[in-house]
C-alpha atoms as an extended CHARMM CRD file, in Angstrom:
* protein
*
       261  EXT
         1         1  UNK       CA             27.2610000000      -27.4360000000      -70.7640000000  PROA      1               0.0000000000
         2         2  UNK       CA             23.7800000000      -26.2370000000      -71.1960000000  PROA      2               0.0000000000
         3         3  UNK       CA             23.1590000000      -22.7170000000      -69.7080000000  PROA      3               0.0000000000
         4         4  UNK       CA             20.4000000000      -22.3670000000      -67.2920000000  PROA      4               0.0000000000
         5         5  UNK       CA             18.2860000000      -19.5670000000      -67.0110000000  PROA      5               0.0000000000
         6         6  UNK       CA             16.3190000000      -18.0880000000      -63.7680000000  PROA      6               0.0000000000
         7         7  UNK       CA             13.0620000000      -15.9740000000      -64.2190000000  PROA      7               0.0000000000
         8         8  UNK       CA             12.3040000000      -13.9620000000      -61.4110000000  PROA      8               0.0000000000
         9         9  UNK       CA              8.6240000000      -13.9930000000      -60.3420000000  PROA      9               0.0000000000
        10        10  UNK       CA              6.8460000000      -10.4900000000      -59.9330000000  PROA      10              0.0000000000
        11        11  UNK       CA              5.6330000000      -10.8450000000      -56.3700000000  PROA      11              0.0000000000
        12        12  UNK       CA              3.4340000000       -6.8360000000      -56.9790000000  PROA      12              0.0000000000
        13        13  UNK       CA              1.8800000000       -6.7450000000      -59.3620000000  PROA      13              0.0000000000
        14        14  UNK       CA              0.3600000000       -3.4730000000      -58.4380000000  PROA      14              0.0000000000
        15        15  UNK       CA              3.7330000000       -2.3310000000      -57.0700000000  PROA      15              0.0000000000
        16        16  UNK       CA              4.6450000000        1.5650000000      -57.3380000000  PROA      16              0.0000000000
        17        17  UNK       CA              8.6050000000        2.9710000000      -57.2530000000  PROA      17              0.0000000000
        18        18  UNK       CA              8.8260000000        6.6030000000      -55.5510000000  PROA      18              0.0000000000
        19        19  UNK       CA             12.0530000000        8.5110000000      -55.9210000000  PROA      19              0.0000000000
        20        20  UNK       CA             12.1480000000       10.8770000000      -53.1410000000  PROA      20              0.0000000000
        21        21  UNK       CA             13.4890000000       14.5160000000      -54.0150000000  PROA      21              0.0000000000
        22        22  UNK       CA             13.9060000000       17.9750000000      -51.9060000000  PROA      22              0.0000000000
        23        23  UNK       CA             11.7400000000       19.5750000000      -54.7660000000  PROA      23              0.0000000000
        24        24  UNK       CA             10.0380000000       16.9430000000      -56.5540000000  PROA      24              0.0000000000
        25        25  UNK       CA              9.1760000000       13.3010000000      -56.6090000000  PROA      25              0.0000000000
        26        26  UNK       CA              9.4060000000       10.7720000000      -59.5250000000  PROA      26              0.0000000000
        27        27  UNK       CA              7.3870000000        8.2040000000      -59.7680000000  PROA      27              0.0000000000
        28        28  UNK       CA              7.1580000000        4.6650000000      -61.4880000000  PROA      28              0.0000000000
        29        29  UNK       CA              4.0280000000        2.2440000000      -61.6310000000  PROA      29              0.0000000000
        30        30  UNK       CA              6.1010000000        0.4350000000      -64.4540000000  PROA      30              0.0000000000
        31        31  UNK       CA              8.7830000000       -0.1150000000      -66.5390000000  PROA      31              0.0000000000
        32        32  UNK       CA              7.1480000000        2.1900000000      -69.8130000000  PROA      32              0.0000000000
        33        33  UNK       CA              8.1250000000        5.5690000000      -70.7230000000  PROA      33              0.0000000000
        34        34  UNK       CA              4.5840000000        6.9370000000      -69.9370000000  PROA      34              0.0000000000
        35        35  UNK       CA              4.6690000000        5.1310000000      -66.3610000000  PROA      35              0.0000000000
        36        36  UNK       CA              6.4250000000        7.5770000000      -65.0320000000  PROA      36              0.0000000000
        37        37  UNK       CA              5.6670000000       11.0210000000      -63.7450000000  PROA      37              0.0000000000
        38        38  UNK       CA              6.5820000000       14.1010000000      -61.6000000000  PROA      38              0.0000000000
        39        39  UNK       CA              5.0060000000       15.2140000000      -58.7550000000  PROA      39              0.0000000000
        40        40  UNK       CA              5.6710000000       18.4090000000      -56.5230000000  PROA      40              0.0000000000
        41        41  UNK       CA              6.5690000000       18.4780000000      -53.1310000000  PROA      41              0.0000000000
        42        42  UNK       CA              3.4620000000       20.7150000000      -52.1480000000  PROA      42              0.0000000000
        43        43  UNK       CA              0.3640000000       19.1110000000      -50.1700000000  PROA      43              0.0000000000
        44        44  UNK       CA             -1.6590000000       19.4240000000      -53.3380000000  PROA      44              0.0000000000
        45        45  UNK       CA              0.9030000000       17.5740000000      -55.3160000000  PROA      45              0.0000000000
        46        46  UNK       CA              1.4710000000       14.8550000000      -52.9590000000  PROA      46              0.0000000000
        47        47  UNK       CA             -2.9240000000       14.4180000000      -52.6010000000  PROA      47              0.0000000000
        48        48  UNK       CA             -2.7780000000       13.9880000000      -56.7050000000  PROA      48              0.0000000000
        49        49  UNK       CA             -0.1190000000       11.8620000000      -56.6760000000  PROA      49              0.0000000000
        50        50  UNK       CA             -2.4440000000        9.5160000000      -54.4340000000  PROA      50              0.0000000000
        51        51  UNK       CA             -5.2360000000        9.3780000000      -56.9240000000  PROA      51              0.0000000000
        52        52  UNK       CA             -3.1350000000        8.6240000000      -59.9790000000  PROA      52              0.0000000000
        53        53  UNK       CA             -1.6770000000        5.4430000000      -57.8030000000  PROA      53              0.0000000000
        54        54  UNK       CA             -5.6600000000        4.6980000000      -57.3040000000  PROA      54              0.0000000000
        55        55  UNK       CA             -6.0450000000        5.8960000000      -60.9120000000  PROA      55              0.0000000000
        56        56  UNK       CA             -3.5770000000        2.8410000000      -61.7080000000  PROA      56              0.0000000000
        57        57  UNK       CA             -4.2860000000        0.1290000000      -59.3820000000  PROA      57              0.0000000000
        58        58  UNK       CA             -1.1480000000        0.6030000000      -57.3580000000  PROA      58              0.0000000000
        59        59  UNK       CA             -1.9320000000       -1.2520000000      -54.1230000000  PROA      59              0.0000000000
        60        60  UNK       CA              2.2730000000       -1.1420000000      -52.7300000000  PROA      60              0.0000000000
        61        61  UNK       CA              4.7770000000        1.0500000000      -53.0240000000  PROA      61              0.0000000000
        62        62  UNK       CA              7.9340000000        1.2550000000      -52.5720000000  PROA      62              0.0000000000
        63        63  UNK       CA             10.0300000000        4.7900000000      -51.7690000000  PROA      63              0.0000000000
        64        64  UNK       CA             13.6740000000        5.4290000000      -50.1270000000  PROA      64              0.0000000000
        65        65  UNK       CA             14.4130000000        7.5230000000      -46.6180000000  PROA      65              0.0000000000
        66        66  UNK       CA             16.0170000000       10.4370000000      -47.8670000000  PROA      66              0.0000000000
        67        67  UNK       CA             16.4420000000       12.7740000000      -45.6050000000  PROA      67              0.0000000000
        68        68  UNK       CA             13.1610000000       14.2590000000      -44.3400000000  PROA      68              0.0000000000
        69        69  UNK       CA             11.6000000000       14.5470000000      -47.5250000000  PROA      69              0.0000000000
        70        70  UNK       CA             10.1920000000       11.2530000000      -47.6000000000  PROA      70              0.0000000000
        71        71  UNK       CA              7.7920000000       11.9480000000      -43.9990000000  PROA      71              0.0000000000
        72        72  UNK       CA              5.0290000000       14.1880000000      -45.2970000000  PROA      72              0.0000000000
        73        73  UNK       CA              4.5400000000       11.7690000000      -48.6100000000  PROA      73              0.0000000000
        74        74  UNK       CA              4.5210000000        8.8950000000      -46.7300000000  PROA      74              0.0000000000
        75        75  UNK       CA              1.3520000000       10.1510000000      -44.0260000000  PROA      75              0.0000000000
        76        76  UNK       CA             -0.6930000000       11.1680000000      -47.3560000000  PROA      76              0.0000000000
        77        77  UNK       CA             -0.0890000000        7.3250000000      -48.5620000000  PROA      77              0.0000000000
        78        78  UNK       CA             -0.7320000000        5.4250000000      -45.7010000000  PROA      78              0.0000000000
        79        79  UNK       CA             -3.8320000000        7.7760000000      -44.9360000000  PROA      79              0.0000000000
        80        80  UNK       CA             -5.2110000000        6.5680000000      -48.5960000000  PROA      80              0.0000000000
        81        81  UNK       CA             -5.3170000000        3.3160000000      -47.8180000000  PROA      81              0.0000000000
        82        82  UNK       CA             -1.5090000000        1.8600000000      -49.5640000000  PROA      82              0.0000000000
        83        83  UNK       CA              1.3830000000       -0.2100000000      -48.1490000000  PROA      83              0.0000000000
        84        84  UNK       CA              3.6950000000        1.3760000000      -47.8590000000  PROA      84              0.0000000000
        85        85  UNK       CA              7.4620000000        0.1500000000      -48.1550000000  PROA      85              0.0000000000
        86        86  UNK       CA             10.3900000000        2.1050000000      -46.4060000000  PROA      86              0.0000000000
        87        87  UNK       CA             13.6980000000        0.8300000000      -47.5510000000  PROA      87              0.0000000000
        88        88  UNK       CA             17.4900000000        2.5800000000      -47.2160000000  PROA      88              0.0000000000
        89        89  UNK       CA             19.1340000000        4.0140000000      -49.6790000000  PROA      89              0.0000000000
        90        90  UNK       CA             21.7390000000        1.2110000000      -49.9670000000  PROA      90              0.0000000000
        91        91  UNK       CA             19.3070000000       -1.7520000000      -50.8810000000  PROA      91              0.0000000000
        92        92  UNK       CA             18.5920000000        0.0760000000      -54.3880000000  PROA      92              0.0000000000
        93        93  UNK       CA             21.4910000000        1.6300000000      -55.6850000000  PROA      93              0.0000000000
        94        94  UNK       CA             23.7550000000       -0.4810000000      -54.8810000000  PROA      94              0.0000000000
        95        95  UNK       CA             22.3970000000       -3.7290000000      -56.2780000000  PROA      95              0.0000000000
        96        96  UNK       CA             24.3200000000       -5.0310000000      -59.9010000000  PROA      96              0.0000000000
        97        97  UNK       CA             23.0430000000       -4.3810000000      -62.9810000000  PROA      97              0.0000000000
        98        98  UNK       CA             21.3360000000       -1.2260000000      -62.0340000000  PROA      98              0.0000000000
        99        99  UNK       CA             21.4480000000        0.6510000000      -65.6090000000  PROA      99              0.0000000000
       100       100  UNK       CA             22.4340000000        4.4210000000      -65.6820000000  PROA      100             0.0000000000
       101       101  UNK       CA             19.5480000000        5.1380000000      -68.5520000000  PROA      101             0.0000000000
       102       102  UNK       CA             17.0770000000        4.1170000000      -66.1530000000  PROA      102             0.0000000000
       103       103  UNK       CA             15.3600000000        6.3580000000      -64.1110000000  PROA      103             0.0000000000
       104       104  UNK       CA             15.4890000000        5.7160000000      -59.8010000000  PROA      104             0.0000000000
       105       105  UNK       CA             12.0250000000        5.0080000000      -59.4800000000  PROA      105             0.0000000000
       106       106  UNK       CA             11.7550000000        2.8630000000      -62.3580000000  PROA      106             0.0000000000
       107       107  UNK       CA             14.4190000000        0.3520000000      -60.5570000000  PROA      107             0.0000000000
       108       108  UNK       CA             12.7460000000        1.0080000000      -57.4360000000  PROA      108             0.0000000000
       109       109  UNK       CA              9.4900000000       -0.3220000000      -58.7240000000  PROA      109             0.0000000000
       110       110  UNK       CA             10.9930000000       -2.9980000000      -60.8240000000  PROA      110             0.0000000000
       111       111  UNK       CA             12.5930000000       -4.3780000000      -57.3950000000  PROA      111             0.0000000000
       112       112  UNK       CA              9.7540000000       -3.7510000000      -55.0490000000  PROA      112             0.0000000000
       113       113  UNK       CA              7.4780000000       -5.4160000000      -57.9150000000  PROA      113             0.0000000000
       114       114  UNK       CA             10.0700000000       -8.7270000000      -57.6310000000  PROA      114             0.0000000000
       115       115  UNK       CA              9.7550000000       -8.4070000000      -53.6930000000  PROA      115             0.0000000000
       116       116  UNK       CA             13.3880000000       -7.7730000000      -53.5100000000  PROA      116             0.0000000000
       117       117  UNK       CA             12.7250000000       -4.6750000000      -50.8800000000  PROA      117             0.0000000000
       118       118  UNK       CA             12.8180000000       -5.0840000000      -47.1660000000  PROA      118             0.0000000000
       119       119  UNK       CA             11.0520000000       -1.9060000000      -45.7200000000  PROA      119             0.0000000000
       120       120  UNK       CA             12.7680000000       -0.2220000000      -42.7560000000  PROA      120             0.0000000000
       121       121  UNK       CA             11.8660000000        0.1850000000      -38.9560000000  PROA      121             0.0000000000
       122       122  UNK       CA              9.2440000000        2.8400000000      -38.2330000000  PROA      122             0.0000000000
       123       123  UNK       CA              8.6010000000        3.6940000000      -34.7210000000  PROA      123             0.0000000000
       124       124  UNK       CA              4.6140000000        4.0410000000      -33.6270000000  PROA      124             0.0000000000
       125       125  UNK       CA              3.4420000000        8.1060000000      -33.2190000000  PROA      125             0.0000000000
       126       126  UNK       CA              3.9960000000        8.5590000000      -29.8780000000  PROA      126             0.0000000000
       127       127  UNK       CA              7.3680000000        6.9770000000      -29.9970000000  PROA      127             0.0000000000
       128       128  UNK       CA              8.3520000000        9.3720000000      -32.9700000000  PROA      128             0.0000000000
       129       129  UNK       CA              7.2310000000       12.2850000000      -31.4400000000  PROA      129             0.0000000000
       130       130  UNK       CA              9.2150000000       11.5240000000      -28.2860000000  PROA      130             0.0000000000
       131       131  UNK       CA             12.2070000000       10.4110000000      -30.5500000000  PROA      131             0.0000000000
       132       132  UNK       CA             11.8730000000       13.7300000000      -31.9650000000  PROA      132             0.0000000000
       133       133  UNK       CA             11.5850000000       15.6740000000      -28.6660000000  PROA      133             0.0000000000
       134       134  UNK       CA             14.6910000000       13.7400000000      -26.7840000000  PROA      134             0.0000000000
       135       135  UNK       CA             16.9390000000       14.3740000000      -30.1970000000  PROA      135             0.0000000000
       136       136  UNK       CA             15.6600000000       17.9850000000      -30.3590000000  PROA      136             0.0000000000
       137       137  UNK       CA             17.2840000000       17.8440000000      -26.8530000000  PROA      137             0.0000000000
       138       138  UNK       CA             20.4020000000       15.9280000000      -27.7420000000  PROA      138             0.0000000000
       139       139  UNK       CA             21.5060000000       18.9850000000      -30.4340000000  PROA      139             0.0000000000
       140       140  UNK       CA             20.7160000000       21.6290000000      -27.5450000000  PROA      140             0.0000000000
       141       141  UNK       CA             23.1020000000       20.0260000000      -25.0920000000  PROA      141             0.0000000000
       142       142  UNK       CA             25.4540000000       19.9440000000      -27.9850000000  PROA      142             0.0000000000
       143       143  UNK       CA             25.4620000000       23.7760000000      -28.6790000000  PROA      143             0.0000000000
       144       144  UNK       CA             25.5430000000       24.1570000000      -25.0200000000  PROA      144             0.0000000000
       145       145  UNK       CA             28.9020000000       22.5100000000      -24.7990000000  PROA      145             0.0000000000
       146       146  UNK       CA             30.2730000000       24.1020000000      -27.4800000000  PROA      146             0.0000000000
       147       147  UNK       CA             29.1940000000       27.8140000000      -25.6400000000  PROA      147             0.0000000000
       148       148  UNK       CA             30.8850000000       26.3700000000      -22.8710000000  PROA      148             0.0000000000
       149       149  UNK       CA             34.2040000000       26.1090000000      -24.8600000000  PROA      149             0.0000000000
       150       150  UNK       CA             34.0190000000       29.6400000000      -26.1430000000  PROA      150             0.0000000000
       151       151  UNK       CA             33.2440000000       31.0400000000      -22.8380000000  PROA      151             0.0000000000
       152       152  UNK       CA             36.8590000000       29.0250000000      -21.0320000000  PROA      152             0.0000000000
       153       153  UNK       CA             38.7660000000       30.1990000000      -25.1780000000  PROA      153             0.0000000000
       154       154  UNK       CA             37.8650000000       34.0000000000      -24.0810000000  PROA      154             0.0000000000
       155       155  UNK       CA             38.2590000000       33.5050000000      -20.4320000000  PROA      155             0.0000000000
       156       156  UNK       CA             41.9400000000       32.2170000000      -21.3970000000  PROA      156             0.0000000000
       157       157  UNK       CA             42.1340000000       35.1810000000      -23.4000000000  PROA      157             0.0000000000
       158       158  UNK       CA             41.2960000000       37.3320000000      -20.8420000000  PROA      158             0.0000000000
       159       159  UNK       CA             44.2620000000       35.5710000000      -18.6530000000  PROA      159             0.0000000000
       160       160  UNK       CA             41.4890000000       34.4520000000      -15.8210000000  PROA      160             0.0000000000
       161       161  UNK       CA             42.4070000000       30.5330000000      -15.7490000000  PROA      161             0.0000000000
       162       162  UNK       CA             39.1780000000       29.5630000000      -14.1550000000  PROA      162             0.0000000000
       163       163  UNK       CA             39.7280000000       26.2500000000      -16.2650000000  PROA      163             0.0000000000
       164       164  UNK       CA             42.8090000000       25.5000000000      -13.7340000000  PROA      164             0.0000000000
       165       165  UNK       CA             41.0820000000       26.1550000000      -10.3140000000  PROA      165             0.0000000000
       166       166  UNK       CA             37.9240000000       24.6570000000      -11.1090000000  PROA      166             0.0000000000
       167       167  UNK       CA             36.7380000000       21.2400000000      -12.3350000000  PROA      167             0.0000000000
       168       168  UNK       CA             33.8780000000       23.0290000000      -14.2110000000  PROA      168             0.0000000000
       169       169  UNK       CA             33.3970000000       26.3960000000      -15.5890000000  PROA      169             0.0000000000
       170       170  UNK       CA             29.5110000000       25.7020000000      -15.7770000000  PROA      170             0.0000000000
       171       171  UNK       CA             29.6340000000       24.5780000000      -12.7060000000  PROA      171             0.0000000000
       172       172  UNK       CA             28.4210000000       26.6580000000       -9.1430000000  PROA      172             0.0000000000
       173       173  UNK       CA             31.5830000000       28.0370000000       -8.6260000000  PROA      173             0.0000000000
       174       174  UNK       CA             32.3940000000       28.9680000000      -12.0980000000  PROA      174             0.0000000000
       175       175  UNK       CA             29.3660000000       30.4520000000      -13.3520000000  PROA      175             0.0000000000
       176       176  UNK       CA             28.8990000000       32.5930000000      -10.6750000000  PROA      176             0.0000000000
       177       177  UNK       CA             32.2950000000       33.7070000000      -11.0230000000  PROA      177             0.0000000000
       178       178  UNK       CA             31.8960000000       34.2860000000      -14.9540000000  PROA      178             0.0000000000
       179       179  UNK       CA             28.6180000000       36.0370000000      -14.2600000000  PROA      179             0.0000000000
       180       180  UNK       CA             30.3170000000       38.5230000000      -11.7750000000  PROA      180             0.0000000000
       181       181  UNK       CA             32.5170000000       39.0310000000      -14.8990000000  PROA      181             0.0000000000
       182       182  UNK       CA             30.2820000000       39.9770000000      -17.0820000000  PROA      182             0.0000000000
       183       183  UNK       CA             28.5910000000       42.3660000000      -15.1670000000  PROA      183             0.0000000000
       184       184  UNK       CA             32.1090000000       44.5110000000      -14.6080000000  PROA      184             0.0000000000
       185       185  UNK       CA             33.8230000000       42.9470000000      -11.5070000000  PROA      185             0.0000000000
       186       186  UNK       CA             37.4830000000       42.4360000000      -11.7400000000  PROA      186             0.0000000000
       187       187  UNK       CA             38.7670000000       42.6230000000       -8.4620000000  PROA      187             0.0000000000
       188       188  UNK       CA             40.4660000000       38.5280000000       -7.8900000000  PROA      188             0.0000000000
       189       189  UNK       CA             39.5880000000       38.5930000000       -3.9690000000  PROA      189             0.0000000000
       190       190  UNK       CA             35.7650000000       39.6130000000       -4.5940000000  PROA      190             0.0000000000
       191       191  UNK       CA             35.1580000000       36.7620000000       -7.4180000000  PROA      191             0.0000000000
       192       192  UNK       CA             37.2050000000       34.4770000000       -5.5530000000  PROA      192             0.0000000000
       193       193  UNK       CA             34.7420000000       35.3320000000       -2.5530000000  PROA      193             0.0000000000
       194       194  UNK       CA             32.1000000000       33.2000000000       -5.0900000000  PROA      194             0.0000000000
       195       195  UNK       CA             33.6540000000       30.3470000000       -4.3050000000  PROA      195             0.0000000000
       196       196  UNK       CA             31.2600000000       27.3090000000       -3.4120000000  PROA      196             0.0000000000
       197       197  UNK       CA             31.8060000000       25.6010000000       -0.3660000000  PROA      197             0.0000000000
       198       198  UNK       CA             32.2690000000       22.4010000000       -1.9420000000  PROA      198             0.0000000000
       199       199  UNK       CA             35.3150000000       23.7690000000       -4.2270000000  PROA      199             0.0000000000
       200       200  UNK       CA             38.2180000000       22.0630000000       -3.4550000000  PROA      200             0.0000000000
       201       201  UNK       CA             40.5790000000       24.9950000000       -4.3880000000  PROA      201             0.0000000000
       202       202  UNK       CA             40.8350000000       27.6710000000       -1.9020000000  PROA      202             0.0000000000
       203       203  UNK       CA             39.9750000000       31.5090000000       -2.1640000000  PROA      203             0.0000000000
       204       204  UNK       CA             43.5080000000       32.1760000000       -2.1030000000  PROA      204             0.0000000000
       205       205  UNK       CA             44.5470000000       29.7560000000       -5.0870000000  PROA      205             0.0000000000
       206       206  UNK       CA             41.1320000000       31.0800000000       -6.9900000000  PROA      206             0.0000000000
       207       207  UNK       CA             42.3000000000       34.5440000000       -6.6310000000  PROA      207             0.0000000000
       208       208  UNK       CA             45.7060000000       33.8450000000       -8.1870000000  PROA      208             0.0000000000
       209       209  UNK       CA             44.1920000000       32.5800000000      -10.9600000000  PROA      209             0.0000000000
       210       210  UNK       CA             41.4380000000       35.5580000000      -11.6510000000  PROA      210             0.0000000000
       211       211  UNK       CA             44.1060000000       38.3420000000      -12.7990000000  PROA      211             0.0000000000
       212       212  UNK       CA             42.3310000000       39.7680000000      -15.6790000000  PROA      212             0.0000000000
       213       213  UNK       CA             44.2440000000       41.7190000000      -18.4120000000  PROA      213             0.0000000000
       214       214  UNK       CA             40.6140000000       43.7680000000      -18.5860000000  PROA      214             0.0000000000
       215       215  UNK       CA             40.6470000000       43.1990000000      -22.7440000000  PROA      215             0.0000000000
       216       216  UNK       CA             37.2220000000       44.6480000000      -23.3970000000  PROA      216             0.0000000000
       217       217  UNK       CA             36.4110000000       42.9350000000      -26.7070000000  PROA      217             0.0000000000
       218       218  UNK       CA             37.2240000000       39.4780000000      -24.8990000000  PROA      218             0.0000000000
       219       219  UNK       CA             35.1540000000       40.6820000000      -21.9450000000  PROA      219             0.0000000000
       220       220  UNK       CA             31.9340000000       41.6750000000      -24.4710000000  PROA      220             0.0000000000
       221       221  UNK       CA             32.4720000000       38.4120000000      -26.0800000000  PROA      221             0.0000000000
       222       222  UNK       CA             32.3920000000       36.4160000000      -22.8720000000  PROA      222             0.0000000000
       223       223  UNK       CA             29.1860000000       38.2150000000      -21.6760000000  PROA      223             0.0000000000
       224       224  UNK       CA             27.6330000000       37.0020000000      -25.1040000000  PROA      224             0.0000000000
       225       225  UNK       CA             28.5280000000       33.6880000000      -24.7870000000  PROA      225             0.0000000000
       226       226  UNK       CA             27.1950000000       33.4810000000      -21.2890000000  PROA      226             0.0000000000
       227       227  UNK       CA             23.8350000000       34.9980000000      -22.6930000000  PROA      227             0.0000000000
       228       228  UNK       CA             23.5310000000       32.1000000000      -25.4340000000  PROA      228             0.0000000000
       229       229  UNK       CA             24.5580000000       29.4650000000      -22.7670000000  PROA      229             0.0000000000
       230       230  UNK       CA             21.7330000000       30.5250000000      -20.6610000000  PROA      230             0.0000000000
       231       231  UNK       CA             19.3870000000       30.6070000000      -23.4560000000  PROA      231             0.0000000000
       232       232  UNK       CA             20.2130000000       27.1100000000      -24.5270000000  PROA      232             0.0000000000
       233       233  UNK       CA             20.1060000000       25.8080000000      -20.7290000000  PROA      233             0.0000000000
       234       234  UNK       CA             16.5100000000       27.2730000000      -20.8380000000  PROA      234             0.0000000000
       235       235  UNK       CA             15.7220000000       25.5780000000      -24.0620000000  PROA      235             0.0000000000
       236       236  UNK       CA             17.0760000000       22.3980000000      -22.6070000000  PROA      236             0.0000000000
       237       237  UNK       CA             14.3130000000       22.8400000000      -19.9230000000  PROA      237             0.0000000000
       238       238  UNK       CA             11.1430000000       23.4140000000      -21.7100000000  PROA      238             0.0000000000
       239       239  UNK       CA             12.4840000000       20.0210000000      -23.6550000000  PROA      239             0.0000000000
       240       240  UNK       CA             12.6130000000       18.1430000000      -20.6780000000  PROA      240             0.0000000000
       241       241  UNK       CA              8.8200000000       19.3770000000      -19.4430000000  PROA      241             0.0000000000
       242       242  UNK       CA              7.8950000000       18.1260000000      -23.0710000000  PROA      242             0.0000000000
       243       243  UNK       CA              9.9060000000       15.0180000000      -22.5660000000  PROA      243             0.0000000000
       244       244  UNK       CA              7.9860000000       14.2280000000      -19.0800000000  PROA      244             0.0000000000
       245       245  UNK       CA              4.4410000000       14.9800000000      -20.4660000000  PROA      245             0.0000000000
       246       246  UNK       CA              4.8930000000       12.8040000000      -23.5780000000  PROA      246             0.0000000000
       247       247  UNK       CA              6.3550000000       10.1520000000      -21.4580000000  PROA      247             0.0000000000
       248       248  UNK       CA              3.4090000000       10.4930000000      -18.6440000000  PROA      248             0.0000000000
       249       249  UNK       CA              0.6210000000       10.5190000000      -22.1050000000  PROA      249             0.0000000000
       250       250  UNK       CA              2.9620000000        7.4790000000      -23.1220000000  PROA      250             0.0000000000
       251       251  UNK       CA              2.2710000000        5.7750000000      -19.5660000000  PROA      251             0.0000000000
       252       252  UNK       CA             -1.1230000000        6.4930000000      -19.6440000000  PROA      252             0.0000000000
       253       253  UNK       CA             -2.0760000000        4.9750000000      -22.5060000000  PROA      253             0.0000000000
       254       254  UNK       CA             -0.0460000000        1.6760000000      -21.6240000000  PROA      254             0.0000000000
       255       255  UNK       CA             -2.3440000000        1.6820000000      -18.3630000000  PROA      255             0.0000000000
       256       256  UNK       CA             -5.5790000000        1.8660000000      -20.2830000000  PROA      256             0.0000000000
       257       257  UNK       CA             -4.5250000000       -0.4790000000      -22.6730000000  PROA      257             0.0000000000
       258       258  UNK       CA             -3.9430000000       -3.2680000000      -19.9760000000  PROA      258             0.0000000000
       259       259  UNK       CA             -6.9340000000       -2.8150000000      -18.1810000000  PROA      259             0.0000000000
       260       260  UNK       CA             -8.8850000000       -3.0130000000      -20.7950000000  PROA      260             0.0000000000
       261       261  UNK       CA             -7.3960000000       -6.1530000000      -21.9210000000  PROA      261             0.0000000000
């Protein structure tokens, strides 16, 4: 049987392949030893990289989303004037017959030159920035929670067993009961006194549970765990007054946009 041969057409020809590093970049505008260079990560480094692509003809490149790294590199590009392509990771190394003496960016260009790269989704700059803002928000909520288990670890420690009487520690009746804690009161009838009128459990049953064995280095513990929960719920805060003014400039926009069409 005769063997058949495909040749795959280059589809850039001015195609550039950027491997994206924490402390440098490489870079490929072909598939010759003396195509390739290194670039810093600085704002100088990333402007000079830009004029060697226009030094070369490079009118596309390609580079992968790693990390964070790839954000500041990729603004300097697309503010010179290049198309840019964004593609994961997984669509260039792990493609067959990738060779181990060839350098990343190398394959990257030969495979953005062939038009074998999809580029990723990237949101528009309002979208980002609230992307950023409501994620931003996402990790605070996280550390709160976790707070929230240390505080009910050392209140268990301290044998007060809010956790049974009360759906929520954070909530009205338990903070103001851990609160009264921290600031020395131990007597069960006087922080069962805090409870909420909407708390299902009665002062009585509260009291039973608030029998403290007065451990001071659970107690200091506690009160320092409160402190960072209250820090983070005022975090959380200022997030969500960012959230509503980039959502209201969001808005805005949107409005003009319409009328003027």
């Amino acid at each position: 049987m005769e063997e058949r041969s495909i040749s795959m057409e280059v589809v850039n020809s001015h195609a550039a392949g950027v491997d994206v590093g924490s402390r440098s970049h490489w870079v490929a505008v072909g598939q010759r030893e003396e195509d390739i260079r290194e670039f810093g990560v600085y704002n100088e480094d990333l402007f000079e990289m830009a004029e060697w692509f226009i030094e070369k003809k490079v009118t596309s490149i390609a580079m992968e989303s790693t990390g964070t790294y790839w954000q500041n590199l990729y603004a300097v590009l697309i503010s010179k004037g290049f198309k840019v392509i964004l593609c994961n990771g997984k669509f260039t190394k792990n493609i067959k017959g990738k060779k181990t003496d060839i350098k990343d960016c190398q394959w990257i260009q030969k495979l953005h030159s062939l038009g074998l790269l999809s580029s990723s989704f990237l949101p528009d700059n309002e979208t980002e920035q609230l992307r950023t803002y409501c994620r931003h928000r996402s990790n605070l909520i996280n550390m709160a929670a976790s707070t929230s288990k240390k505080m009910q670890k050392y209140l268990r420690l301290l044998n007060l067993r809010l956790d049974v009487v009360v759906k929520d520690v954070c909530g009205l009746t338990g903070l103001k009961i851990i609160r009264a804690i921290s600031s020395g009161e131990n007597d069960p009838q006087k922080l069962a006194s805090l409870r909420h009128y909407n708390c299902r459990k009665s002062e009585e049953e509260i009291a039973k549970a608030l029998h403290s064995n007065g451990r001071k280095d659970y107690l200091f513990a506690l009160s320092q765990e409160l402190e960072t929960y209250d820090h983070l719920q005022n975090k959380i805060q200022q997030c969500d007054l960012e959230i509503e003014q980039m959502l209201n400039v969001i808005i805005d926009n949107d409005v003009k946009k319409k009328n003027i069409q």
